[in-house]
Wavefront OBJ file of the C-alpha trace (Angstrom):
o trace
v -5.610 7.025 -25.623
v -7.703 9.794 -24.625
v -5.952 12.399 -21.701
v -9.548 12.022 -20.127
v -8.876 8.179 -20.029
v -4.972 8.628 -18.971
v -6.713 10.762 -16.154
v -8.852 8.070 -14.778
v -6.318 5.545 -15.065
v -3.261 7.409 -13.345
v -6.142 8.945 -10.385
v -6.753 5.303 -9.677
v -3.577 4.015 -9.747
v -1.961 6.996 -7.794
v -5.256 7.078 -5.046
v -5.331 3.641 -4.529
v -1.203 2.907 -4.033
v -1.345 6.057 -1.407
v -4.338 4.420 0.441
v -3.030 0.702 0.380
v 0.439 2.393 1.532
v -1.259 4.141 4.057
v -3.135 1.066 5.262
v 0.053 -1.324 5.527
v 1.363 1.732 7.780
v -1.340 1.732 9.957
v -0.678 -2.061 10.406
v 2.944 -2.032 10.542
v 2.338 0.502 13.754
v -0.107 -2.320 15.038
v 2.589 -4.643 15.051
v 1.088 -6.740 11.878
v 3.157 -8.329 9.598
v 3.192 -7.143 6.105
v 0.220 -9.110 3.871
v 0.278 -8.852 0.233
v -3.401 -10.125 -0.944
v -4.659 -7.235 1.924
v -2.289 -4.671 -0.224
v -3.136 -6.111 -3.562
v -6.784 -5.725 -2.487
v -7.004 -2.377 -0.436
v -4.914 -0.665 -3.788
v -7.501 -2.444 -6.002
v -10.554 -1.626 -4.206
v -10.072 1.745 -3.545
v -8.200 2.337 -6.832
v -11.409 1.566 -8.927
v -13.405 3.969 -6.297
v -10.919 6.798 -6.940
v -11.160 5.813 -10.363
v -14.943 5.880 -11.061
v -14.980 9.470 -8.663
v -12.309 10.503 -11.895
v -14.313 9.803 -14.385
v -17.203 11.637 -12.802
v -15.459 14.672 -11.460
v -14.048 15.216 -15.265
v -17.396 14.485 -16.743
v -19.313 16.916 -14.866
v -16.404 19.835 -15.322
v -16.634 18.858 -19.294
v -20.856 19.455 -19.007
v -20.090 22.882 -17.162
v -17.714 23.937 -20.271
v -20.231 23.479 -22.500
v -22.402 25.502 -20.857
v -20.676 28.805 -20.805
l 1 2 3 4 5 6 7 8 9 10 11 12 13 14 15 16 17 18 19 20 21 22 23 24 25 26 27 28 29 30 31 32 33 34 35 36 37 38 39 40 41 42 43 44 45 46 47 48 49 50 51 52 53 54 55 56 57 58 59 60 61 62 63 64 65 66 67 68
């Protein structure tokens, strides 16, 4: 696997467990119960955003390499 690809992958993973953690805080201080298919889906969601803001962030520093 490619360490650009191994960069995506663990920035997604990493990004979205921090937010979804970060989320079930907020609504543990609420007084919420803890609710798996919002965790599952808050890690998920944002995971794939953090993911595809990877991917672009390496692209564009790979296109600014080239140029010099």
């Amino acid at each position: 696997m490619k360490s650009q690809t191994k960069a995506i992958i663990k920035g997604g993973l990493f990004g979205g467990i921090v937010y979804a953690l970060g989320m079930a805080g907020f609504d543990y201080s609420d007084g919420e119960s803890f609710n798996v298919l919002k965790f599952i889906f808050n890690s998920s969601f944002f995971g794939i955003f953090i993911g595809f803001m990877t991917r672009y962030n390496l692209k564009k520093q790979a296109e600014k390499e080239k140029t010099k």
